[in-house]
C-alpha positions in Angstrom: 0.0 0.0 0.0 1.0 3.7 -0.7 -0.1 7.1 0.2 0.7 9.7 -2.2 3.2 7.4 -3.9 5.5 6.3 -0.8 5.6 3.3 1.1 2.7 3.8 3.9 5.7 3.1 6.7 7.5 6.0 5.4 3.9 8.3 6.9 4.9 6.1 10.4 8.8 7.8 9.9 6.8 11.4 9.6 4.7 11.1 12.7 7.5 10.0 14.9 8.3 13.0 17.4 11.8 15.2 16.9 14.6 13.5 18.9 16.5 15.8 21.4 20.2 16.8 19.4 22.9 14.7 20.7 27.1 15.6 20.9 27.8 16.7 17.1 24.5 18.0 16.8 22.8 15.0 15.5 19.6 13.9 16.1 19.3 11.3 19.1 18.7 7.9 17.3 14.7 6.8 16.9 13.7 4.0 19.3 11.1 1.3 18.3 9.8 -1.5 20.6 7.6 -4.6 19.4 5.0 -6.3 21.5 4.4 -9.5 19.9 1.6 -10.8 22.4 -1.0 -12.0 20.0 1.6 -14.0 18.4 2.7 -15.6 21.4 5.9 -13.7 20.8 6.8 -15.4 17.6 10.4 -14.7 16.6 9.6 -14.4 12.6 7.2 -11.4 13.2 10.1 -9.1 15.1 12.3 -10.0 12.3 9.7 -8.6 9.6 9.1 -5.7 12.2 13.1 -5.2 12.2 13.3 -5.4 8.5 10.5 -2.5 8.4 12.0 -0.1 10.4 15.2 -0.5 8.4 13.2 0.9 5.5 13.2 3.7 7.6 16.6 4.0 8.9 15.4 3.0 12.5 17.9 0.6 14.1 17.3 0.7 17.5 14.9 -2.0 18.2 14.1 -4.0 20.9 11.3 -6.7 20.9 9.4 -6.6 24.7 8.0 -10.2 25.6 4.6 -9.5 27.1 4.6 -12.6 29.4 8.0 -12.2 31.0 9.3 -8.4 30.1 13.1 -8.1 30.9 14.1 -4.9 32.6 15.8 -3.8 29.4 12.9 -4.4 27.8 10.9 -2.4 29.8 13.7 0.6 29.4 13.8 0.5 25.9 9.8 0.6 26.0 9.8 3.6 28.4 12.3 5.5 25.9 10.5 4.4 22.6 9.4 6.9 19.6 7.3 3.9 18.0 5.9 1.3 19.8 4.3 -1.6 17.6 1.3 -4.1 19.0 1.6 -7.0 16.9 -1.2 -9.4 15.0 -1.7 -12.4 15.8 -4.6 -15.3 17.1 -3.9 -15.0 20.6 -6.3 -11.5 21.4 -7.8 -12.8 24.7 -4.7 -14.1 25.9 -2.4 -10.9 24.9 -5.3 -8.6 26.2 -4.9 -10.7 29.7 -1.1 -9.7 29.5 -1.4 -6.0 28.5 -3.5 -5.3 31.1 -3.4 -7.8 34.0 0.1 -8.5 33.7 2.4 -7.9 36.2 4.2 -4.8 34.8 1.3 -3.4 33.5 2.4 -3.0 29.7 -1.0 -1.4 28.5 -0.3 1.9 31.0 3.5 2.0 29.8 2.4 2.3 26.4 -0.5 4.6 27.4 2.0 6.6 29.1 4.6 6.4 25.7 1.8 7.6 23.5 0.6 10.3 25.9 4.9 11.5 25.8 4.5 11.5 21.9 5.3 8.4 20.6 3.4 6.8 18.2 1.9 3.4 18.8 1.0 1.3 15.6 -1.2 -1.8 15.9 -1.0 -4.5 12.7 -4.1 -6.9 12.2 -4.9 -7.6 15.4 -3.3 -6.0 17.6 -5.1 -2.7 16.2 -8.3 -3.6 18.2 -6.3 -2.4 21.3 -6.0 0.9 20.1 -9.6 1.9 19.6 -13.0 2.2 21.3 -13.6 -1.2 21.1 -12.4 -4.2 20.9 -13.1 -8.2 19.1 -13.7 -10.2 22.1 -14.4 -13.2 19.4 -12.8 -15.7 18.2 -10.0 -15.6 15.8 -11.0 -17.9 13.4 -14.6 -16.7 13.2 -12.9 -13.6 11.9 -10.9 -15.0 9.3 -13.4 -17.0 8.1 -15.9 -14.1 7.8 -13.3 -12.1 5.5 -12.3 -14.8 3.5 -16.1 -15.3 2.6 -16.8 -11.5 2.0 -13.9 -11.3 -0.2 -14.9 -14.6 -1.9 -18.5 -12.5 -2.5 -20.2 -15.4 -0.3 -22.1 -14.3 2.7 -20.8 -13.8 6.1 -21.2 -16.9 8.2 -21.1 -15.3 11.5 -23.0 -12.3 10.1 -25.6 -13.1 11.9 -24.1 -13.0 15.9 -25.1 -9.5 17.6 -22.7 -7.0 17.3 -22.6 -6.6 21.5 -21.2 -10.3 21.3 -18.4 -9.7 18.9 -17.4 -6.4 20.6 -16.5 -5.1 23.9 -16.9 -1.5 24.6 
């Protein structure tokens, strides 16, 4: 996808917040931390996340396991630019951690984004960033996607909105 002929990540790169200038002048290097909680912190998903913010000349990355969030980790999160909630199958579980976890991840990155970073979610992990969230399941999703975009009618069309959502 593109937005006015550039790579949509390239609008993340604009968003992000000016970095302090560091000795020389130079602008502080841009921090990005991954939360890969739906995925059950599946190591091939940082690795496309790490090759994305190459394409925009951020290096300092730091993946922050959800279930078991090293103090590093936690650092790197507090000092972040970008933070990105990644997709994934697992929503109810990585809601569970985000919230109820013991470090309380979801008010760190509330507090990030309220200090000017910008927090992305992909696929799934978008539905933390709104109004409401899917409380459903996964697969009902996919399933109802793949039909639309086949032209078939949704299969799970029919459940009430107030039990797909959570307000």
């Amino acid at each position: 996808l593109s937005v006015s002929g550039h790579p949509w990540i390239t609008r993340v790169r604009c968003e992000l917040p000016m970095r302090p200038l560091g000795p020389g002048g130079e602008e502080d290097p841009v921090r990005a931390s991954y939360i890969g909680a739906c995925s059950a912190e599946d190591p091939s998903r940082y690795e496309t996340f790490v090759t994305a913010m190459r394409s925009i000349d951020i290096t300092r990355c730091m993946h922050v396991n959800a279930t078991a969030p090293a103090a590093r980790g936690l650092a790197h999160l507090e000092q972040s630019d970008l933070i990105v909630i990644g997709d994934g199958p697992q929503v109810k579980e990585a809601w569970d951690l985000l919230v109820h976890g013991a470090v309380g991840l979801l008010e760190r990155v509330k507090w990030r984004y309220y200090c000017g970073a910008v927090i992305v979610g992909i696929g799934t992990g978008a539905a933390f960033l709104g109004q409401r969230w899917w409380t459903g399941r996964p697969q009902d999703e996919l399933e109802s996607r793949d039909a639309v975009a086949a032209g078939k009618a949704d299969p799970h069309g029919g459940t009430p909105m107030c039990e797909r959502y959570f307000g």
